[in-house]
FIKE-461712 format. One record per residue (C-alpha): residue number from 1; z, y, x; residue in one letter. Coordinates in steps of 0.001 Angstrom, whole numbers, plus 500000, padded with zeros to 6 digits. Example, Ala and Ser with C-alpha at 12.3 -4.5 7.8 and 13.67 -1.06 7.14 Angstrom:
2
<atom><k>1</k><w>507800</w><v>495500</v><u>512300</u><r>a</r></atom>
<atom><k>2</k><w>507140</w><v>498940</v><u>513670</u><r>s</r></atom>
This chain:
215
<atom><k>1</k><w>399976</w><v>700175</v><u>680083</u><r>x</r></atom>
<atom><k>2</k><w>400521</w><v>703645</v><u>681729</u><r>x</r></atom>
<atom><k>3</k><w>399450</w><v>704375</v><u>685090</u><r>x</r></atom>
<atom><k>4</k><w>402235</w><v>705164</v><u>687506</u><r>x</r></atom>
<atom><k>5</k><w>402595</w><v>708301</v><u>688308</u><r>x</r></atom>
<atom><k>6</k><w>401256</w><v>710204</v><u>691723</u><r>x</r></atom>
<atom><k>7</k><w>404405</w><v>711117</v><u>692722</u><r>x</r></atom>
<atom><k>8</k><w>406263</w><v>707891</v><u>692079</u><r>x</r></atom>
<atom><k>9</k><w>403171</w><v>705849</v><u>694238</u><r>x</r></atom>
<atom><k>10</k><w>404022</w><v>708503</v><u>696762</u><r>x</r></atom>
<atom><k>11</k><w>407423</w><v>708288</v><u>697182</u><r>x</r></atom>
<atom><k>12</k><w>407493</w><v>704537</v><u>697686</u><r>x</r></atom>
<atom><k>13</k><w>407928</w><v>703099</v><u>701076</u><r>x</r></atom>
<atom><k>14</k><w>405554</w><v>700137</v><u>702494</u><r>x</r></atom>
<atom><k>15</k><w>407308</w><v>697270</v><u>704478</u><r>x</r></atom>
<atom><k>16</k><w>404540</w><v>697761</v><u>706777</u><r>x</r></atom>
<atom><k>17</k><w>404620</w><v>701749</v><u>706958</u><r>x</r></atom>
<atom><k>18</k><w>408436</w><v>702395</v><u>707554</u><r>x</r></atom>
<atom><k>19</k><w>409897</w><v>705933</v><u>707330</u><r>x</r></atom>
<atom><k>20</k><w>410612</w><v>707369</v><u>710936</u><r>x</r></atom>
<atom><k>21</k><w>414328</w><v>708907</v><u>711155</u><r>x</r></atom>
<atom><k>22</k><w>414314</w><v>712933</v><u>711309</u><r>x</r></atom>
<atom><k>23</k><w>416024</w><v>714491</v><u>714115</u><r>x</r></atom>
<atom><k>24</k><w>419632</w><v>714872</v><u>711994</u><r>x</r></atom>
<atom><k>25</k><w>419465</w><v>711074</v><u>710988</u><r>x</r></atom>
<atom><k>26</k><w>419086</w><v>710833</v><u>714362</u><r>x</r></atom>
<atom><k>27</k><w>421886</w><v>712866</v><u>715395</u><r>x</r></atom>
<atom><k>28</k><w>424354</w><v>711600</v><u>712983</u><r>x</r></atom>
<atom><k>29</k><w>423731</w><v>707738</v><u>713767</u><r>x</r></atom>
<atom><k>30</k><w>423894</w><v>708215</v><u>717090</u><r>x</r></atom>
<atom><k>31</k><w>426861</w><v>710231</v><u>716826</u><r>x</r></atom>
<atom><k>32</k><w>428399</w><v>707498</v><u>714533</u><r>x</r></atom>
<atom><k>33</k><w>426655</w><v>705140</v><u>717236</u><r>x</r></atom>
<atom><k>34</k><w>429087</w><v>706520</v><u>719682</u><r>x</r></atom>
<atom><k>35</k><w>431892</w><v>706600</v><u>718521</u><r>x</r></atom>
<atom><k>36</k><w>432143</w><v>703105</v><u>716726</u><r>x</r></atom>
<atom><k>37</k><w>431038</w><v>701460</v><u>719840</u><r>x</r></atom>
<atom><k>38</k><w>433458</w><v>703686</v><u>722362</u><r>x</r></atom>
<atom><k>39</k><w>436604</w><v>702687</v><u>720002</u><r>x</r></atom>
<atom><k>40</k><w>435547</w><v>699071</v><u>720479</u><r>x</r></atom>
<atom><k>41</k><w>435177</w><v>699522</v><u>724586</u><r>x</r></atom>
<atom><k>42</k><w>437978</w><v>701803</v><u>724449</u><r>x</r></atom>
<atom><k>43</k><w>440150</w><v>698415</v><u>722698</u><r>x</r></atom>
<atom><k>44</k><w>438608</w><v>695860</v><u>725192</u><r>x</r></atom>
<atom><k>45</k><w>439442</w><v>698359</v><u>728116</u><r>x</r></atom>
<atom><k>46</k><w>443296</w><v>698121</v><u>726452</u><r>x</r></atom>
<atom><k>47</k><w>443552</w><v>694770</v><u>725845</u><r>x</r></atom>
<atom><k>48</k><w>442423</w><v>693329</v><u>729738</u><r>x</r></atom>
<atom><k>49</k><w>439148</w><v>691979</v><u>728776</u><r>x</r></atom>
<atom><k>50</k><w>435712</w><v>692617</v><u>728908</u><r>x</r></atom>
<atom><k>51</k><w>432170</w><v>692070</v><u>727072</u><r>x</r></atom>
<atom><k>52</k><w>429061</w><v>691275</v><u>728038</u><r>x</r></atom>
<atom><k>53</k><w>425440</w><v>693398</v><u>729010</u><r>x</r></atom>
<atom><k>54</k><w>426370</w><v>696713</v><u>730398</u><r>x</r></atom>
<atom><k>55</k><w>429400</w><v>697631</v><u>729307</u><r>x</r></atom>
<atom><k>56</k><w>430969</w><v>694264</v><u>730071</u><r>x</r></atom>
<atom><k>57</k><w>430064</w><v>695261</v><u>734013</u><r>x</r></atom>
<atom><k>58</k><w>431200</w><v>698533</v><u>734348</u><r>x</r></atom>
<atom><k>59</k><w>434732</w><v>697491</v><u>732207</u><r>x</r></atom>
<atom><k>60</k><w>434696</w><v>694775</v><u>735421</u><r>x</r></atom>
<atom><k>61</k><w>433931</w><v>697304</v><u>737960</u><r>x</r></atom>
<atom><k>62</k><w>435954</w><v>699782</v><u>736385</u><r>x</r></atom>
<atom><k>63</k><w>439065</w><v>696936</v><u>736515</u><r>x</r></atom>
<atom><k>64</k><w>438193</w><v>695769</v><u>740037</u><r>x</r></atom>
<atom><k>65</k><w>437930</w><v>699424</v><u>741646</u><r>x</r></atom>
<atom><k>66</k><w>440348</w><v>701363</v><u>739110</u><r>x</r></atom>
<atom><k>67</k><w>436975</w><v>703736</v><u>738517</u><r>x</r></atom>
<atom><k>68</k><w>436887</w><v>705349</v><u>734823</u><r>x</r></atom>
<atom><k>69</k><w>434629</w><v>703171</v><u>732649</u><r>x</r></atom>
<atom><k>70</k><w>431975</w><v>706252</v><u>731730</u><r>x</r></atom>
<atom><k>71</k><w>432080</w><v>706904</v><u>735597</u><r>x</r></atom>
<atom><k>72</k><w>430696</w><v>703826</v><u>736189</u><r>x</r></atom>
<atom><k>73</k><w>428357</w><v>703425</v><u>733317</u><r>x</r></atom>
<atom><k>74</k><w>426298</w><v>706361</v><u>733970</u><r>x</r></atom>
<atom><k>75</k><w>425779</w><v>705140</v><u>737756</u><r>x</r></atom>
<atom><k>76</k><w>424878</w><v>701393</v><u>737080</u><r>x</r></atom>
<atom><k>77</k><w>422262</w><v>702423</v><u>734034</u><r>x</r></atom>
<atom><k>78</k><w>420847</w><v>705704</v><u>737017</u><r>x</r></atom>
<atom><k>79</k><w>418162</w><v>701873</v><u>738387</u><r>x</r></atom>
<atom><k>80</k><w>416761</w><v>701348</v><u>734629</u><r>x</r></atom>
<atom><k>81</k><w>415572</w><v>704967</v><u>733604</u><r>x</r></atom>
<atom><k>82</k><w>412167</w><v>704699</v><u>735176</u><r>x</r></atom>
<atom><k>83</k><w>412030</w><v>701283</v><u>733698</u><r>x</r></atom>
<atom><k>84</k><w>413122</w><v>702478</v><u>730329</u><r>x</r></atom>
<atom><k>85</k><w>410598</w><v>705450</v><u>730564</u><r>x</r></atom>
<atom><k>86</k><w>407810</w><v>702489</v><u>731605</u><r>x</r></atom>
<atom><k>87</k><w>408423</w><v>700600</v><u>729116</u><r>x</r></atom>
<atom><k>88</k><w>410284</w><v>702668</v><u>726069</u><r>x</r></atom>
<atom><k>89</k><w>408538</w><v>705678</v><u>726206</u><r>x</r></atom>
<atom><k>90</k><w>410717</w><v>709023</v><u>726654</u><r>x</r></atom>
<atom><k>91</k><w>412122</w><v>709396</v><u>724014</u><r>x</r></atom>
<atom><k>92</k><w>414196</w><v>706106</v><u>723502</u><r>x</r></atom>
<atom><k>93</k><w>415251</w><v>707343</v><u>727600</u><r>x</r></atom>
<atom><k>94</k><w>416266</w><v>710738</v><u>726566</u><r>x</r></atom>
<atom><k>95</k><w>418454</w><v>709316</v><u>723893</u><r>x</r></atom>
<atom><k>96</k><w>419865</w><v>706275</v><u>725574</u><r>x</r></atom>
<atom><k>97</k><w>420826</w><v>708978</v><u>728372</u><r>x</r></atom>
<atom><k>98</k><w>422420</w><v>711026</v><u>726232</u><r>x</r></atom>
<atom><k>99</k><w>423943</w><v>707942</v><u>724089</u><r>x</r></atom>
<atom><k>100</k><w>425272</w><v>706370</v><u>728277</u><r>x</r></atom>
<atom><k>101</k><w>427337</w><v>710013</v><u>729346</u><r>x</r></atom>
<atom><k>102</k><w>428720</w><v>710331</v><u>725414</u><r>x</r></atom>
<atom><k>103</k><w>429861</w><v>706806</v><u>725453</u><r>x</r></atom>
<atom><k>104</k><w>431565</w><v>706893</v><u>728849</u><r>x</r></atom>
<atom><k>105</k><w>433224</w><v>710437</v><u>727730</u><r>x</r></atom>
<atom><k>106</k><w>434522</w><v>709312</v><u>724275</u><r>x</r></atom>
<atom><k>107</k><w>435986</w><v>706111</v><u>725637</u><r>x</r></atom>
<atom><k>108</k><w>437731</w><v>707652</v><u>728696</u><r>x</r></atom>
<atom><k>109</k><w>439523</w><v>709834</v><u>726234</u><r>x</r></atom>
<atom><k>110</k><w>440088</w><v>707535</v><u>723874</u><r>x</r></atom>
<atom><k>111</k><w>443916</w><v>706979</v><u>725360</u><r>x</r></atom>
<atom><k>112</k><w>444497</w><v>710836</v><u>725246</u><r>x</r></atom>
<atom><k>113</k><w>443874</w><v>710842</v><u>721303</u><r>x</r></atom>
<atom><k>114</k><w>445061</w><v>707304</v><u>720231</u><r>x</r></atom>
<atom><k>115</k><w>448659</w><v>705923</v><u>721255</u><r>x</r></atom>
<atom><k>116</k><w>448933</w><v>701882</v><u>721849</u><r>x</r></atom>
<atom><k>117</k><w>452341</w><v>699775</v><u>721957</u><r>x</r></atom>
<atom><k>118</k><w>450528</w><v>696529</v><u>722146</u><r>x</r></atom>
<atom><k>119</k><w>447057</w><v>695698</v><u>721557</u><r>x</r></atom>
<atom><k>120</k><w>447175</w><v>692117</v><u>722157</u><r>x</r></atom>
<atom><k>121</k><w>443527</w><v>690579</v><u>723967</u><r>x</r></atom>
<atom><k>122</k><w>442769</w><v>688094</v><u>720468</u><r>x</r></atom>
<atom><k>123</k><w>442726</w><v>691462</v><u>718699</u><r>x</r></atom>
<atom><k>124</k><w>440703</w><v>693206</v><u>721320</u><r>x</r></atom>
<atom><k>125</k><w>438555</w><v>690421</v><u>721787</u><r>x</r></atom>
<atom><k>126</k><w>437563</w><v>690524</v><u>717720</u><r>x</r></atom>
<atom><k>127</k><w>438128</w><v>694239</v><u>716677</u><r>x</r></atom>
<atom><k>128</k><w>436309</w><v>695371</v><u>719664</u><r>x</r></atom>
<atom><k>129</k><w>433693</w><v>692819</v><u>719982</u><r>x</r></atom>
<atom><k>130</k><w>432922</w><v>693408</v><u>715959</u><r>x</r></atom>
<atom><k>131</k><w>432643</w><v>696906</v><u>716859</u><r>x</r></atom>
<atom><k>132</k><w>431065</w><v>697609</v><u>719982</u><r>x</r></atom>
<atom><k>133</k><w>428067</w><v>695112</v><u>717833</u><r>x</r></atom>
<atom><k>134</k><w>428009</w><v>697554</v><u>715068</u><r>x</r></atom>
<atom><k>135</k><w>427412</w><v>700339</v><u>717359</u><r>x</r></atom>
<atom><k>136</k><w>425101</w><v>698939</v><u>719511</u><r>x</r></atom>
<atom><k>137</k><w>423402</w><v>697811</v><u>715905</u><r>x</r></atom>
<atom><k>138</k><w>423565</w><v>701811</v><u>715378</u><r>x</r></atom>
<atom><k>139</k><w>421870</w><v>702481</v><u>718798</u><r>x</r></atom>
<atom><k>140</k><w>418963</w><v>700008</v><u>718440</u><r>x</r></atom>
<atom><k>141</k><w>418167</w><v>701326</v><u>714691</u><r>x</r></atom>
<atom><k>142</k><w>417664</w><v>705155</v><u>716123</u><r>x</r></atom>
<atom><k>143</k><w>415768</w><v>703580</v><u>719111</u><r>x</r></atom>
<atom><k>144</k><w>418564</w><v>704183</v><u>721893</u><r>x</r></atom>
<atom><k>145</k><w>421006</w><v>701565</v><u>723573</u><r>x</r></atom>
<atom><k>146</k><w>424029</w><v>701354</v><u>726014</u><r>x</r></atom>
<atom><k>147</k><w>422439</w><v>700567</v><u>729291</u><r>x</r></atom>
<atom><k>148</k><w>418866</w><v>699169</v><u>730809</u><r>x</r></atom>
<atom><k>149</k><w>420237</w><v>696095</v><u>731001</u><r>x</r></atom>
<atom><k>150</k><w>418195</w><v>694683</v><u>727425</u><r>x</r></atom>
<atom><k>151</k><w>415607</w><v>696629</v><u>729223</u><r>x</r></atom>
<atom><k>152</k><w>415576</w><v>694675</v><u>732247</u><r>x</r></atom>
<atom><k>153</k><w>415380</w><v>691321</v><u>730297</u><r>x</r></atom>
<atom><k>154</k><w>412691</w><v>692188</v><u>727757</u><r>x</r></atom>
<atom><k>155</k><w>410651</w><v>693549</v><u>731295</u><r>x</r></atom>
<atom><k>156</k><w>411256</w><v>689779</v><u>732783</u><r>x</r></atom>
<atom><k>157</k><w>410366</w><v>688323</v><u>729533</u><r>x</r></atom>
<atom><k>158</k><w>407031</w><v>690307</v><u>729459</u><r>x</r></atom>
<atom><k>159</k><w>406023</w><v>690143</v><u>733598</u><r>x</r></atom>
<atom><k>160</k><w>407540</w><v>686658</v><u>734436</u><r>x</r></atom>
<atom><k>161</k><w>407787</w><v>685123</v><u>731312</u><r>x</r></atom>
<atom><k>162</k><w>411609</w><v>684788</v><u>731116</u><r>x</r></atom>
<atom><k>163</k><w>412939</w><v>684090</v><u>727773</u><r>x</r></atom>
<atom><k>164</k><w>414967</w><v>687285</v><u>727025</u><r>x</r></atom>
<atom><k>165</k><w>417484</w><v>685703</v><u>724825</u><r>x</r></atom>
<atom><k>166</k><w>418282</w><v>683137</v><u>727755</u><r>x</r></atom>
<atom><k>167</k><w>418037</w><v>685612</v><u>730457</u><r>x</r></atom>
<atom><k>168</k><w>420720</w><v>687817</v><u>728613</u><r>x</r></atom>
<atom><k>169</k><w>422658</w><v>684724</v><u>727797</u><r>x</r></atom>
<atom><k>170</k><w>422588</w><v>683528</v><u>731836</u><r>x</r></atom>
<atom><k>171</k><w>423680</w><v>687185</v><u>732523</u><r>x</r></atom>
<atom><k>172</k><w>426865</w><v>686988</v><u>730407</u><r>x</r></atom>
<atom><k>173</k><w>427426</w><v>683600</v><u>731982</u><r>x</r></atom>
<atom><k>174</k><w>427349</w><v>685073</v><u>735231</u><r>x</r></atom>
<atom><k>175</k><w>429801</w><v>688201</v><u>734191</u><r>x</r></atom>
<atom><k>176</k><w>432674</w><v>684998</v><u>732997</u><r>x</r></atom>
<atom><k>177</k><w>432194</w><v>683674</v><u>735879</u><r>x</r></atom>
<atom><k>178</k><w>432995</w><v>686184</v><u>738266</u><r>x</r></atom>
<atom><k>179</k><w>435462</w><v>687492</v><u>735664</u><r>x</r></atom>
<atom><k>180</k><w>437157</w><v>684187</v><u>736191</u><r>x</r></atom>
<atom><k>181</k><w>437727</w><v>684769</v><u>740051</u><r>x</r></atom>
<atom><k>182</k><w>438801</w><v>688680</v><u>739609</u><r>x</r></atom>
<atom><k>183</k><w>441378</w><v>687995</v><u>736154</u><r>x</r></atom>
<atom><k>184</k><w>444838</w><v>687789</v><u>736928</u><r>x</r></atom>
<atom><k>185</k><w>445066</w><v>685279</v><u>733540</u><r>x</r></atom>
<atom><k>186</k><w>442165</w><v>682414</v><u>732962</u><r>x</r></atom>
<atom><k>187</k><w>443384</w><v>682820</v><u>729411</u><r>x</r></atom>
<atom><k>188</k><w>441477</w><v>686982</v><u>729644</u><r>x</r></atom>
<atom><k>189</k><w>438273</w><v>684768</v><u>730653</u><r>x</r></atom>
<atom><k>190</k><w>438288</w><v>682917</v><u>727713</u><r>x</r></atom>
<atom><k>191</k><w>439139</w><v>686079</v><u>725292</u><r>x</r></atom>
<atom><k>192</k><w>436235</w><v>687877</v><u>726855</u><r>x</r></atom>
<atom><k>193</k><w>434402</w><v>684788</v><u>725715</u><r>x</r></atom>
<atom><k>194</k><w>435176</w><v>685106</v><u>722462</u><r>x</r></atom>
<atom><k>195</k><w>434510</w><v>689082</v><u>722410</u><r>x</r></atom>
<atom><k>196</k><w>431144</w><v>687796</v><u>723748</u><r>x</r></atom>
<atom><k>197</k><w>430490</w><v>685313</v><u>721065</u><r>x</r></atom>
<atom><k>198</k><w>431301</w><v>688250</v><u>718196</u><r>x</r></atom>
<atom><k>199</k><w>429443</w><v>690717</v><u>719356</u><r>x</r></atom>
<atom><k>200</k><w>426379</w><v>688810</v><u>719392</u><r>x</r></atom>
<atom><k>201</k><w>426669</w><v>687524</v><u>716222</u><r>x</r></atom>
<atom><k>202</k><w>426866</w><v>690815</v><u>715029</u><r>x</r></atom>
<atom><k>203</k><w>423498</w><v>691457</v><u>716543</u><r>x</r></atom>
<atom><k>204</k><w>422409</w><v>687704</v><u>715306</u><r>x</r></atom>
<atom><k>205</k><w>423156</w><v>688582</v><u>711477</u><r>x</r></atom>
<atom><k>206</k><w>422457</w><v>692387</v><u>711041</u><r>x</r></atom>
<atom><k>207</k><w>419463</w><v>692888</v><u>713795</u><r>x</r></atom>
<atom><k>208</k><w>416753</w><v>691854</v><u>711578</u><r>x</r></atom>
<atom><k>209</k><w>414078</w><v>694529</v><u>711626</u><r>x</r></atom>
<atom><k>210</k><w>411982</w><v>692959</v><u>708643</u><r>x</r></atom>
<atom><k>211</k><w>415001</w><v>694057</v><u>706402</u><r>x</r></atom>
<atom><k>212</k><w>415332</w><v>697402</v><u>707811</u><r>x</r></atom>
<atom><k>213</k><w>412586</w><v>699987</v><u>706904</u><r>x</r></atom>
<atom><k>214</k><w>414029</w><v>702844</v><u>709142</u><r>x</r></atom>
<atom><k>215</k><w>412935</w><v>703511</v><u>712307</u><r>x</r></atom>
C-alpha cells in the first residue's frame, strides 16, 4: 500500500490543531455577522418586542427613553471593554467594538432601506430571534460578540463560581420581568419570551465547537 503523499498529510486539518481564520474570513463573517443579526434586531425593534443579553436591554432602553437602539448599545457595552480586554485578549475587544458601533448603525437604518406594512410580534419574535442566533453564531466563530454581557457571566462563573448558563438565564428572567411592568400589552412579554427561547436554541444546536474546526 502506497504511502500518502507529503502534500496530502499536509493539507489535512487535526481536530486538535484547528485552522485560525485570515483577516478576510474575518472580515467577511463579521460583515455577514452584522448584518444577519441587525435585520433580526432591526424586526424585533418593528414588531414591539425585545430579546434577551445585550441587545434585549438597549431595545428596552431604547423603547422606554425613545433613544436609537445603536445609541444605546455602544454606551451600555463602554463598562465591559476592560473586562473583555482582561479576559479576551485584544483582539476579540477590537472586533467586538467594531462588531457593537456596526450593529447599532445597520439596524438604525434598517427602516430607511426596508419598508414594513405589518410585521406582526409572532413573526418578529421567530424571524428575528432565528436570526439575531445565527449572527451572534457568526460573531462567536470569528471570536467577537454583541456586548460584554456573556463576558460578564463567564467572569462570575470563573471568580465566584456562578454557573454561566444560569446566570445568563436569571438575566433574561430579569429583562421579562421588568419588560412586563414597561409593555403596554402582557401578550409583547410573552412574544419576547418566545424570541428568547429561539434564539438560544439556535446557540444550543449550532454552538458546538468540537464540530467546528475554524477559529
Amino acid at each position: 500500500m502506497s504511502e500518502p503523499s507529503s502534500e496530502n498529510a499536509a493539507s489535512a486539518v487535526s481536530p486538535s490543531q484547528p485552522r485560525k481564520h485570515n483577516l478576510w474570513e474575518d472580515a467577511q463573517g463579521l460583515a455577514g455577522a452584522v448584518l444577519v443579526a441587525s435585520f433580526g434586531v432591526a424586526l424585533l425593534k418593528a414588531g414591539g418586542i425585545i430579546s434577551g443579553g445585550m441587545p434585549g436591554i438597549a431595545l428596552l432602553i431604547g423603547h422606554v427613553t425613545g433613544w436609537k437602539f445603536g445609541h444605546v448599545l455602544f454606551v451600555a457595552n463602554l463598562p465591559f471593554y476592560w473586562l473583555a480586554i482582561k479576559r479576551m485578549g485584544w483582539e476579540f475587544t477590537i472586533k467586538t467594538f467594531c462588531s457593537v458601533v456596526a450593529c447599532g448603525l445597520v439596524t438604525d437604518h434598517i427602516p430607511d432601506l426596508v419598508g414594513y406594512t405589518k410585521i406582526a410580534p409572532v413573526f418578529a419574535a421567530v424571524y428575528g430571534g432565528l436570526l439575531l442566533g445565527i449572527g451572534i453564531l457568526m460573531f462567536v466563530r470569528h471570536r467577537a460578540s454583541m456586548g460584554g454581557l456573556n463576558v460578564l457571566v463567564f467572569y462570575l462563573q470563573e471568580k465566584m463560581g456562578w454557573n454561566a448558563g444560569r446566570t445568563q438565564m436569571a438575566v433574561d428572567l430579569g429583562l421579562m420581568v421588568i419588560a412586563f411592568f414597561v409593555f403596554d400589552h402582557p401578550t409583547d412579554v410573552l412574544y419576547s419570551v418566545l424570541c428568547v427561547v429561539v434564539l438560544n436554541s439556535v446557540l444550543w444546536f449550532n454552538h458546538r465547537p468540537d464540530r467546528y474546526l475554524g477559529k
